[in-house]
ROKELUM-474569 format. One record per residue: residue number from 1; x, y, z of N, C-alpha, C in turn. Coordinates in Angstrom, 3 decimals, decimal comma. Example, Ala and Ser with C-alpha at 12.3 -4.5 7.8 and 13.67 -1.06 7.14 Angstrom:
<vokols>
num	n_c1	n_c2	n_c3	ca_c1	ca_c2	ca_c3	c_c1	c_c2	c_c3
1	13,190	-5,690	7,800	12,300	-4,500	7,800	13,200	-3,300	7,800
2	12,850	-2,250	7,080	13,670	-1,060	7,140	12,900	0,030	7,870
</vokols>
This chain:
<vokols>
num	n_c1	n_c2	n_c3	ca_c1	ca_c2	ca_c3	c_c1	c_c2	c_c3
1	42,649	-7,351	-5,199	42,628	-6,169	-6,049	41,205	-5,887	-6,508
2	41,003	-4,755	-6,058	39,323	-4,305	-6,507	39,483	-2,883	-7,674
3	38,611	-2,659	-8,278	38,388	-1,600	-9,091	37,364	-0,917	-8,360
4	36,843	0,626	-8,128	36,541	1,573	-7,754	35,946	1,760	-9,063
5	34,921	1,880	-10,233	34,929	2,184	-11,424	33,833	3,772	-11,447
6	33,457	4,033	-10,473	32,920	4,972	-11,021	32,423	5,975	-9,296
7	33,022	7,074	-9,277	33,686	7,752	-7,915	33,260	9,303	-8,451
8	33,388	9,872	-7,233	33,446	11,640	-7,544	34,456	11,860	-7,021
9	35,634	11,688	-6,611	36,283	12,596	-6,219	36,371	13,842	-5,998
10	36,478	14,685	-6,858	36,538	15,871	-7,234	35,432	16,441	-6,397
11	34,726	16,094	-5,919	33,372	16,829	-5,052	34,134	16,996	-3,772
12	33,628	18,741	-3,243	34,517	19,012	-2,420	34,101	18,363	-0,994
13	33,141	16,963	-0,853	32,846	16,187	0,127	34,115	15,421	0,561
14	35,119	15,177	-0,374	36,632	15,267	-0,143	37,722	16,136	0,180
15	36,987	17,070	0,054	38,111	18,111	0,014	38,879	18,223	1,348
16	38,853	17,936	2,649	39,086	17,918	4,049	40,311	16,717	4,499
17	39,696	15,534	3,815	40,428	14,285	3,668	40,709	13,297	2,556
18	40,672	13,712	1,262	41,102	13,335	0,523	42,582	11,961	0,166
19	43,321	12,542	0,823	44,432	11,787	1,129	44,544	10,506	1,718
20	43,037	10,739	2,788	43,293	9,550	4,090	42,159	8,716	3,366
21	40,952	9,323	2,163	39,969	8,761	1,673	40,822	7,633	0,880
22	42,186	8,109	-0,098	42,844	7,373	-0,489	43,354	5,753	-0,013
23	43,785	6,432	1,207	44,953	5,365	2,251	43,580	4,186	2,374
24	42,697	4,329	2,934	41,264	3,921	3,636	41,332	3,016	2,336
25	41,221	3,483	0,544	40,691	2,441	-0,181	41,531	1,389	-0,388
26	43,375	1,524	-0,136	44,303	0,693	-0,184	44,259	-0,058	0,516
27	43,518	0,178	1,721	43,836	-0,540	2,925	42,763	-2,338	2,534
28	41,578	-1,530	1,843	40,343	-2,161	1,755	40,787	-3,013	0,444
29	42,004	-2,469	-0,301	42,367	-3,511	-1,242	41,404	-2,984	-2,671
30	41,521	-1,793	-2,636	41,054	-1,053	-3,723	42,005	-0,463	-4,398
31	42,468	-0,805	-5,579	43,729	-0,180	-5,971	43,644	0,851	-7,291
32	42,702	0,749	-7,728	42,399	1,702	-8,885	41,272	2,386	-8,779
33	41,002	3,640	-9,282	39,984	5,013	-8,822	39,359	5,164	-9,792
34	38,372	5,331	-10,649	37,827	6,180	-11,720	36,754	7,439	-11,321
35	37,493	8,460	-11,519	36,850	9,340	-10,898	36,165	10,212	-11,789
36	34,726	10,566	-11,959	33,932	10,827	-13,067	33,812	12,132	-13,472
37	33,903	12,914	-14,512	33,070	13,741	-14,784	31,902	14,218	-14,977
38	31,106	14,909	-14,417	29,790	15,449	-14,376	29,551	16,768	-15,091
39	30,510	17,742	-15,673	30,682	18,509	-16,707	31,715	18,921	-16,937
40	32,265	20,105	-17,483	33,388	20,960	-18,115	34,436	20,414	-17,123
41	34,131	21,585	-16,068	34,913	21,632	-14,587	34,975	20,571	-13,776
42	34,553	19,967	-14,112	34,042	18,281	-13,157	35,435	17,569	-14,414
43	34,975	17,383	-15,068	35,841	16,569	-16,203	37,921	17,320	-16,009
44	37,728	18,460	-15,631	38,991	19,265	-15,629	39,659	18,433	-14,125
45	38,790	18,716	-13,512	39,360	18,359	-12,238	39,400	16,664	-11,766
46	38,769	16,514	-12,541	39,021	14,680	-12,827	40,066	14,572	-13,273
47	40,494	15,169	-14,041	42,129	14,696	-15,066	43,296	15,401	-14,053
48	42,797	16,306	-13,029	44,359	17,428	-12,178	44,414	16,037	-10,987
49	43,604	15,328	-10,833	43,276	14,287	-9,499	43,843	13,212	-9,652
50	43,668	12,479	-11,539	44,475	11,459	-12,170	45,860	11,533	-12,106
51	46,300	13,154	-12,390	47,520	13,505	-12,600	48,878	13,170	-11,665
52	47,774	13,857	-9,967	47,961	13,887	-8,804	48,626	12,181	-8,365
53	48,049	11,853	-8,253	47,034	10,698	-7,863	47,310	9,245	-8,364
54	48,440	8,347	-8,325	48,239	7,342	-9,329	47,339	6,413	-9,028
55	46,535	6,318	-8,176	45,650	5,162	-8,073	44,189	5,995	-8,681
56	44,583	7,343	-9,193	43,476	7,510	-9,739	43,401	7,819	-10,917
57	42,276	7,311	-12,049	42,211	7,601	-13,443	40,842	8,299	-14,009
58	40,715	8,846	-14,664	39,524	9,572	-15,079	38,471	9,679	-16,149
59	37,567	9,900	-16,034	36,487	9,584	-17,185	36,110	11,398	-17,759
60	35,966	11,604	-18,799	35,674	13,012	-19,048	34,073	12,823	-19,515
61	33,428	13,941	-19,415	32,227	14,155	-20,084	31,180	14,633	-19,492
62	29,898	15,231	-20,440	28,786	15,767	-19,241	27,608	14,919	-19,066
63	27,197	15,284	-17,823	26,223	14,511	-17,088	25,303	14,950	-17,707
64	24,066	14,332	-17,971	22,736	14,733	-19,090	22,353	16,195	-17,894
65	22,456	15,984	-16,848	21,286	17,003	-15,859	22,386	18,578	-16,059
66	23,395	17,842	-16,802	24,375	19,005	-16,378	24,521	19,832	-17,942
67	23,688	19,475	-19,200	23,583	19,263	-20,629	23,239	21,286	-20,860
68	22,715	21,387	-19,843	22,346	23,008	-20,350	23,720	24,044	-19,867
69	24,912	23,336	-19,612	25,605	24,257	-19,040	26,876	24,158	-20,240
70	26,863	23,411	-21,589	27,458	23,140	-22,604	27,503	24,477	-23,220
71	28,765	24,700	-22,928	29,042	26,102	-24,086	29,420	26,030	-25,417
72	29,746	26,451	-26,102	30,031	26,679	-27,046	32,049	26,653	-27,230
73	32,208	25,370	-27,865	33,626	25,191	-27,671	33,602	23,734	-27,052
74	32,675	23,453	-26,286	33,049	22,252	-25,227	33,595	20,870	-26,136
75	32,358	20,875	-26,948	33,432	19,584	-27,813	34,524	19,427	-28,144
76	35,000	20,561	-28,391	36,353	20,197	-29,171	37,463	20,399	-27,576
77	36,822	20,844	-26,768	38,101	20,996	-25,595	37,629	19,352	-24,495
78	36,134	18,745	-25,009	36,299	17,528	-24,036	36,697	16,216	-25,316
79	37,187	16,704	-26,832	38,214	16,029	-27,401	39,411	16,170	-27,013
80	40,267	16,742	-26,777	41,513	17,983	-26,100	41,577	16,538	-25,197
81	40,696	16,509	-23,876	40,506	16,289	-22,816	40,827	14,715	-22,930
82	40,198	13,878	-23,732	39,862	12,695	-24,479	41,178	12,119	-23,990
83	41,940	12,960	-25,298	43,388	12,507	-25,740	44,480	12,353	-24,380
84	44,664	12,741	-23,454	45,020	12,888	-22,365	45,200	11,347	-21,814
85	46,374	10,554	-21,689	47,076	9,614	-21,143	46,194	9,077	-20,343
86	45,747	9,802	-19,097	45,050	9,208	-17,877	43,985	9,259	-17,765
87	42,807	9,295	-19,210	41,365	9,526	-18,990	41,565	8,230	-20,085
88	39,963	7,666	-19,575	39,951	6,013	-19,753	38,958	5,694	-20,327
89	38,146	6,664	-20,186	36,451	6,654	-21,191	35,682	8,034	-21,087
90	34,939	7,922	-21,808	33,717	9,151	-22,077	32,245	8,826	-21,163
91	32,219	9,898	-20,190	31,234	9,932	-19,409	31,494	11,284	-18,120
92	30,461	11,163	-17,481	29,121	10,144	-17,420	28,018	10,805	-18,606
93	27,356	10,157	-19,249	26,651	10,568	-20,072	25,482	9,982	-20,689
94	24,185	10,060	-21,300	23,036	9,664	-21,177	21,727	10,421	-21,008
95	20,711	10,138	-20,707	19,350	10,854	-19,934	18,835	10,762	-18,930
96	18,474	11,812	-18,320	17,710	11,715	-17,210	16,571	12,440	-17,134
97	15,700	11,458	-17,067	13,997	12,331	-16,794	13,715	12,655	-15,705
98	14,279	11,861	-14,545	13,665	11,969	-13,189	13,071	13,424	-12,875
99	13,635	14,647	-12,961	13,550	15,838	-12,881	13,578	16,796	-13,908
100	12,752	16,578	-14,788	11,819	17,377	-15,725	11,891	18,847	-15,512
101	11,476	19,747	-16,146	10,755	20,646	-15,652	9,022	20,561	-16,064
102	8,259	20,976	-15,197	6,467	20,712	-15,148	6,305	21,466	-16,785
103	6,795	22,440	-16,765	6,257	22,808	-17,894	6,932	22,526	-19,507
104	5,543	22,236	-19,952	5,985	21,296	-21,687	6,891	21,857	-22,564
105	6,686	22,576	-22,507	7,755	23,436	-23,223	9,236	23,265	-22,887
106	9,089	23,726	-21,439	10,914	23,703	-21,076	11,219	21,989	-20,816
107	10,226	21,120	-20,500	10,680	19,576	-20,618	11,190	19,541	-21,920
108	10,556	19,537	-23,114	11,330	19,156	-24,336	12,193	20,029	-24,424
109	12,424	21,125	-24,250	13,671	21,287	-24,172	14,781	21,041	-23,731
110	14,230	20,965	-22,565	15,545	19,679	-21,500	15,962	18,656	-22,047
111	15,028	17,994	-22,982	15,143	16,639	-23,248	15,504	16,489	-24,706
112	15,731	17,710	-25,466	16,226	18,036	-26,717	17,814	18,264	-26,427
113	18,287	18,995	-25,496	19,350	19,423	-24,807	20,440	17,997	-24,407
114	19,582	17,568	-23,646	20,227	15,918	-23,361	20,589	14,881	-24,564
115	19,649	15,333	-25,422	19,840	14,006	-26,336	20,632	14,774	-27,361
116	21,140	16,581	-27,657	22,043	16,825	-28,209	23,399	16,421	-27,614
117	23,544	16,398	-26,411	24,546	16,665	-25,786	25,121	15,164	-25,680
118	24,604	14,315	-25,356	24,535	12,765	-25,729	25,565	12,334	-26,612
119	24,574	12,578	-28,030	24,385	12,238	-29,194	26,198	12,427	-29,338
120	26,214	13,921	-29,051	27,971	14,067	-29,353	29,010	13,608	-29,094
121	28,304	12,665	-27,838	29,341	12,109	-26,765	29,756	10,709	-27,142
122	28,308	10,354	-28,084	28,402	8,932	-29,028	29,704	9,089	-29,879
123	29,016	9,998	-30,411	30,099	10,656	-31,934	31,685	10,504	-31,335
124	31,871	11,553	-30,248	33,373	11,059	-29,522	33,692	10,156	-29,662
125	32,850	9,287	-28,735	33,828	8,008	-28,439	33,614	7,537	-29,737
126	33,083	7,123	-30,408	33,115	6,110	-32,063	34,548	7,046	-32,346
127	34,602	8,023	-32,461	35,639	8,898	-32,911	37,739	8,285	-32,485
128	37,009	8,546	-30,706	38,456	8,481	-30,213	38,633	6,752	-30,235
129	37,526	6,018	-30,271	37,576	4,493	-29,847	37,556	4,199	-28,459
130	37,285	5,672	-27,259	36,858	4,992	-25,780	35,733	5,052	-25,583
131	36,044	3,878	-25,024	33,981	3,744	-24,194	33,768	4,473	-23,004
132	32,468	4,192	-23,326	31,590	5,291	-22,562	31,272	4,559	-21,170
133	30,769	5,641	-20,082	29,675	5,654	-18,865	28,362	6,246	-19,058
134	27,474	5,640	-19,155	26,638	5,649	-18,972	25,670	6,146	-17,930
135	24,734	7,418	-17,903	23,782	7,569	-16,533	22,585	7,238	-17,905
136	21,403	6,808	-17,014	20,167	6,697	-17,839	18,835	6,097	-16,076
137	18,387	7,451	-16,261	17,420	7,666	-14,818	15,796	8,053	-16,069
138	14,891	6,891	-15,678	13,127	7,206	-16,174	13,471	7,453	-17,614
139	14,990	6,964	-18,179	14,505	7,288	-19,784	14,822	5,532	-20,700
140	14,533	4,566	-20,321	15,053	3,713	-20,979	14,450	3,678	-21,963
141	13,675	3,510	-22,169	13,666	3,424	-24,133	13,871	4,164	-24,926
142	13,822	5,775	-24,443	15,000	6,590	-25,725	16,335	6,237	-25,930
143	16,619	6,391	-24,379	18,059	5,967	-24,182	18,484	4,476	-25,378
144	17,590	3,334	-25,089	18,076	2,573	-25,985	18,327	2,884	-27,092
145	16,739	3,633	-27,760	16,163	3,849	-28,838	17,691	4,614	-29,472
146	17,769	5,769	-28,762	19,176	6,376	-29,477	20,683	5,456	-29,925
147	20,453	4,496	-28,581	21,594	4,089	-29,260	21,715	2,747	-30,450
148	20,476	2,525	-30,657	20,794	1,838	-31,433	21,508	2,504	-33,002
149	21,341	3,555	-33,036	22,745	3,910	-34,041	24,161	4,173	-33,950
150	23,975	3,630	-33,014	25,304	3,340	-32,634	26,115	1,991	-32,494
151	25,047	1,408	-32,624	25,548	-0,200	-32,604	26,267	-0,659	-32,934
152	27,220	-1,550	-32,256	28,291	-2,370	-32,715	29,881	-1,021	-33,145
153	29,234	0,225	-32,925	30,207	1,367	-32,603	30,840	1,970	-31,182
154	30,161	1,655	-30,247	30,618	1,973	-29,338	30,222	1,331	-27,783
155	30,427	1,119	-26,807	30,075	0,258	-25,932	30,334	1,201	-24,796
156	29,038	1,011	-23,812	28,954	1,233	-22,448	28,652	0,600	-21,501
157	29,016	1,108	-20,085	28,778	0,366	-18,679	27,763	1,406	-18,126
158	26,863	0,888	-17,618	25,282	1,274	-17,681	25,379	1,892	-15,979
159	25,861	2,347	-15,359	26,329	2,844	-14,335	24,869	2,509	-13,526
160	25,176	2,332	-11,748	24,104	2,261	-11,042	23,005	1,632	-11,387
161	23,468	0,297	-12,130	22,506	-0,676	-12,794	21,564	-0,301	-11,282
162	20,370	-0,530	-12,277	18,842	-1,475	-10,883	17,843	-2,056	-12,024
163	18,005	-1,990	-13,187	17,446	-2,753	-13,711	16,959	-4,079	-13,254
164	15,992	-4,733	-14,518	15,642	-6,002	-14,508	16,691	-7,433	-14,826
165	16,895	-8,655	-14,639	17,699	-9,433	-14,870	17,250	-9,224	-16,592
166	16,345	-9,252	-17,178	15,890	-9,507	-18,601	16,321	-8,022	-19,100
167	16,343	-7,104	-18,317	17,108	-5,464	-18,993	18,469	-5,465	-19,098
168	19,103	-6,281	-18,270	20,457	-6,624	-18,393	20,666	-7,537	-19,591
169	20,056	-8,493	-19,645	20,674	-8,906	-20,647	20,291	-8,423	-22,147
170	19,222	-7,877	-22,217	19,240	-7,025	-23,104	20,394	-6,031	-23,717
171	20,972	-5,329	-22,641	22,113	-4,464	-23,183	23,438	-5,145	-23,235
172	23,534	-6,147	-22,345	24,921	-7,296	-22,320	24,470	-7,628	-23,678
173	23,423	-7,643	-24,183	23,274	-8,427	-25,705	24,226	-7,737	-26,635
174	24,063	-6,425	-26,464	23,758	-6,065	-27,614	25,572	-5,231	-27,979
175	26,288	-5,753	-26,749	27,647	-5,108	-26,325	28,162	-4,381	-25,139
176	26,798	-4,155	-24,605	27,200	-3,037	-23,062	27,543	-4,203	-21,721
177	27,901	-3,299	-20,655	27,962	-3,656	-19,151	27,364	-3,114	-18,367
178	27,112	-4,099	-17,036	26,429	-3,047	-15,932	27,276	-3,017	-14,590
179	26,810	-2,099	-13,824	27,574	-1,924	-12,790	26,632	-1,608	-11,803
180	27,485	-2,383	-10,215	26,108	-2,230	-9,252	27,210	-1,461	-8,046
181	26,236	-0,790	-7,765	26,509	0,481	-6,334	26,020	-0,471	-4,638
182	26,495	0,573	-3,727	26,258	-0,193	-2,830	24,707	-0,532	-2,361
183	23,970	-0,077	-3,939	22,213	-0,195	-3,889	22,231	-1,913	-3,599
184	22,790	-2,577	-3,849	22,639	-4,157	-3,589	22,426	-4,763	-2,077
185	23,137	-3,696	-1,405	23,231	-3,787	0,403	22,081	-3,423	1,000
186	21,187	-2,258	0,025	19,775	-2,162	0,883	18,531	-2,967	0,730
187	17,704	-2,791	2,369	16,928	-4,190	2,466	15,669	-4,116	1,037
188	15,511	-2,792	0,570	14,531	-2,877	-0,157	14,634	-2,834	-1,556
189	15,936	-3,430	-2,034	16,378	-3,422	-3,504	16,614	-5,063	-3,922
190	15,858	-5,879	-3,391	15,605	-7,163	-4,204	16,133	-7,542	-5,430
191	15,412	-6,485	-6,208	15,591	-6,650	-7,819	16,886	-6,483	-8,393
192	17,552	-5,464	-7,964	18,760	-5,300	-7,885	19,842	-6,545	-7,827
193	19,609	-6,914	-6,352	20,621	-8,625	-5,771	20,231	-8,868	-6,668
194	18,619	-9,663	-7,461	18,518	-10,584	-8,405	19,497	-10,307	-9,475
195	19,342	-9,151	-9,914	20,100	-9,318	-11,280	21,550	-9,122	-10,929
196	21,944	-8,589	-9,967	23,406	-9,191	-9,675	24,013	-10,693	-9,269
197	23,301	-11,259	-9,217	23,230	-12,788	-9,295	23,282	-13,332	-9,834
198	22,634	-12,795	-11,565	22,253	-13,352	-12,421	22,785	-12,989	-13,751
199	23,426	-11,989	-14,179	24,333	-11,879	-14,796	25,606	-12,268	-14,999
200	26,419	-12,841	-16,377	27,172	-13,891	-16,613	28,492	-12,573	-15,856
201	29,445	-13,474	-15,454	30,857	-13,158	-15,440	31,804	-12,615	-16,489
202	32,252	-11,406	-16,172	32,540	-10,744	-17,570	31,753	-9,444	-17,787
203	30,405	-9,171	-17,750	29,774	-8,757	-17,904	29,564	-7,118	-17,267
204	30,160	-7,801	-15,789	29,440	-6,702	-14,734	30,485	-5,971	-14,214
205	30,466	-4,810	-13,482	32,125	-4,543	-12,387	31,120	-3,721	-11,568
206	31,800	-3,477	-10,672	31,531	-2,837	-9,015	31,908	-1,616	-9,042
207	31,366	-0,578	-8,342	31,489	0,971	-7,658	30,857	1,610	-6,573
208	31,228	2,359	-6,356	30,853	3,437	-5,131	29,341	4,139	-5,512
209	29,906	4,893	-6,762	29,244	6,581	-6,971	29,195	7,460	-5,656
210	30,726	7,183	-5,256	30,832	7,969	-3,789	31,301	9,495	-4,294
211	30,066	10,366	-3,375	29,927	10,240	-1,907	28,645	9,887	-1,770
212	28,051	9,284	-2,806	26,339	9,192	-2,908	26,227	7,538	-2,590
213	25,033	6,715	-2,031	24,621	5,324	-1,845	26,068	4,893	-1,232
214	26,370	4,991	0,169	26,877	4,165	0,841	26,098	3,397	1,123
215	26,817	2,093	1,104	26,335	0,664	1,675	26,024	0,234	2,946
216	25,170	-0,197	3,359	24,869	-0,670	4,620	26,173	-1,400	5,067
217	26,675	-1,328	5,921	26,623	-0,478	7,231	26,370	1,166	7,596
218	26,505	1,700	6,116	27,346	2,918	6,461	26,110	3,679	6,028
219	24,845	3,546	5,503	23,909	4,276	4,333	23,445	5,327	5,464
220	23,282	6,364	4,494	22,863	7,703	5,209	24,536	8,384	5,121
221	25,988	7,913	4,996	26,514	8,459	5,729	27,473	8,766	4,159
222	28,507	9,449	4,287	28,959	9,325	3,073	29,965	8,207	2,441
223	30,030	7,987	1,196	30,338	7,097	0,615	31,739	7,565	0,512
224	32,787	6,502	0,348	33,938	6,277	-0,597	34,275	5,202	-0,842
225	35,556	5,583	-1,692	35,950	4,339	-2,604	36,340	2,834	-1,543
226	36,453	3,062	-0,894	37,084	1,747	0,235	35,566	0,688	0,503
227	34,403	1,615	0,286	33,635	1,128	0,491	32,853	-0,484	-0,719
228	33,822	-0,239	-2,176	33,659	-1,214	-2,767	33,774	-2,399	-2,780
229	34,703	-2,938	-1,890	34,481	-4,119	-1,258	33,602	-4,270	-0,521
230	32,664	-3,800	0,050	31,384	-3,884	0,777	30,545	-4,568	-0,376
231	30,385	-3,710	-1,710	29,305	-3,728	-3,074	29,520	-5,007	-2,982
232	31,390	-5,519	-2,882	31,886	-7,326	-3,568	31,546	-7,859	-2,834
233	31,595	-7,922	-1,591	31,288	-8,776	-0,842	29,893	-9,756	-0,634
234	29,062	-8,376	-0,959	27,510	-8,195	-0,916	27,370	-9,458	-2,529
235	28,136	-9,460	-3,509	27,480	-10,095	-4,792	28,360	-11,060	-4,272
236	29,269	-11,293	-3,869	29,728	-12,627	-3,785	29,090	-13,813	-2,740
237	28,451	-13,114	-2,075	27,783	-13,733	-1,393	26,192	-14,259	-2,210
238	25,844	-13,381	-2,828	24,681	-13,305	-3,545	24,922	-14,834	-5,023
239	26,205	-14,407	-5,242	26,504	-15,231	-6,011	26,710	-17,010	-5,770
240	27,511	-16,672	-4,683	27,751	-17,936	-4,166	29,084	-18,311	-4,429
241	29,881	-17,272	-4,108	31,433	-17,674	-4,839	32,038	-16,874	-3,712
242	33,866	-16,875	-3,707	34,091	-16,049	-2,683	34,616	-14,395	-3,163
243	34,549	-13,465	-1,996	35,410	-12,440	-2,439	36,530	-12,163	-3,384
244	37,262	-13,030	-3,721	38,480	-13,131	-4,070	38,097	-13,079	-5,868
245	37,332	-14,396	-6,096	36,553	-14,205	-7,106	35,773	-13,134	-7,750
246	35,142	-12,583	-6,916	34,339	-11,384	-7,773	35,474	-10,328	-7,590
247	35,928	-9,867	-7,350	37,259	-8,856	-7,503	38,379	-9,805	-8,532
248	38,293	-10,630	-8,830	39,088	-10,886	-10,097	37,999	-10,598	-11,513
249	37,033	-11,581	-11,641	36,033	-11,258	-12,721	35,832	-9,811	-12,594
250	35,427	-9,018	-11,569	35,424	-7,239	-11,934	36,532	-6,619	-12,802
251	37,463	-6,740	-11,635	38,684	-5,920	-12,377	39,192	-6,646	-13,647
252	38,883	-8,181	-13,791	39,245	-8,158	-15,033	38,155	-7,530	-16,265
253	37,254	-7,363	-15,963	36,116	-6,775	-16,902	36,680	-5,227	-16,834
254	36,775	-4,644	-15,842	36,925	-3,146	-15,688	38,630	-3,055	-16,871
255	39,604	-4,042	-17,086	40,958	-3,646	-17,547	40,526	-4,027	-19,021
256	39,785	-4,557	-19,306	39,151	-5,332	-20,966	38,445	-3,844	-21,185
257	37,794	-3,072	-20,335	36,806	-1,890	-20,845	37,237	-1,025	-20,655
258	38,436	-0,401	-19,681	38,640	1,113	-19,581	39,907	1,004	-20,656
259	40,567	2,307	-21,034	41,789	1,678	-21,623	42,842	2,424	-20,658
260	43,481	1,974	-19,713	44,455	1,753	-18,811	45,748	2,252	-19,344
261	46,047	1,281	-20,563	47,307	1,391	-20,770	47,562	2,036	-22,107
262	47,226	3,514	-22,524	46,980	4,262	-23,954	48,530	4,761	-24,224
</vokols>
């Protein structure tokens, strides 16, 4: 039994085979989906897919890059959204600098935008009591910096860890998790294996972020959920333990953090 913890579904890179993308992750011994929101409509169609779908469950919320498309109303309809049986946490949500805009002006604004849009998403979950997903791309020390008011209020899984082994445990300190993509399978992510190696049990769980970073064999090509046993395989080996093992410590970390059974 593997967990899938963090997926797009909803991207119409499924839309053709969806069904057989399904069959493919059962087969691979993937039995649960979390399929993410990236905004409004992303978050809507995450919950019609959960509905659909029992091997699939859903995360609501907006993606920082996606922070300028927040209307007016959204909070109180991605509370609405919250409450909903088959959504399991608040996300994906966080900062991203990678892609700025050049000019100073509209950067801080971008980056005023993100950290409003954030900030609210904190407030949620302390609110509803689900935890969060986490994106955080070129911003780690606001990102921390912000949450430390939040401390000991709310807890996240740090999505598409590549951090440092010493950045990990930094946020494992302090209450969070990380999660590794099939970035562990490529030859030039070292740092990555290390700290998937090196982080305690409990701590960590496995994902896709399909249709994006398929794993070697498959990189370049598109990702899905079946492909997470590739991610396990890859740390169990890294680890020194067998398959069987790291798909128990995951999914038992992934059923302690999403809430499954509301």
């Amino acid at each position: 039994m593997m967990f899938d913890t963090h997926a797009h579904l909803d991207y119409s890179d499924f839309d053709a085979d969806r069904d057989a993308v399904l069959e493919r992750a059962r087969e691979a011994g993937v039995t649960r989906i979390l399929t993410i929101g990236t905004s409004m409509a992303s978050s809507r169609c995450a919950i019609r897919l959960a509905e659909q779908f029992d091997q699939i469950y859903a995360v609501v919320g907006i993606h920082p890059t996606e922070s300028h498309t927040a209307e007016d109303g959204w909070l109180d309809e991605l509370r609405q959204m919250a409450a909903h049986p088959r959504v399991v946490a608040i996300g994906e949500t966080g900062l991203d600098y990678h892609r700025l805009p050049e000019d100073e002006v509209e950067s801080a604004l971008c980056r005023k935008q993100q950290a409003e849009v954030f900030r609210a998403q904190l407030d949620l979950a302390a609110e509803t009591g689900l935890n969060l997903v986490f994106h955080q791309r070129d911003s780690w020390d606001d990102m921390l910096g912000m949450l430390e008011n939040w401390d000991g209020r709310v807890r996240g899984v740090f999505h598409c860890f590549g951090g440092t082994p010493e950045q990990a445990q930094e946020i494992i300190g302090r209450g969070h998790m990380v999660s590794f993509t099939g970035i562990v399978t490529f030859k030039n992510a070292a740092l990555v294996r290390e700290t998937a190696a090196a982080v305690p049990p409990g701590s960590f769980m496995v994902e896709t972020d399909c249709p994006y970073l398929a794993p070697v064999p498959h990189r370049g090509g598109r990702c899905e959920p079946a492909h997470t046993r590739l991610v396990a395989e890859k740390i169990a080996g890294l680890r020194g333990i067998s398959l069987d093992e790291v798909s128990a410590i995951t999914s038992a970390a992934a059923e302690s953090f999403f809430k499954f059974n509301r």
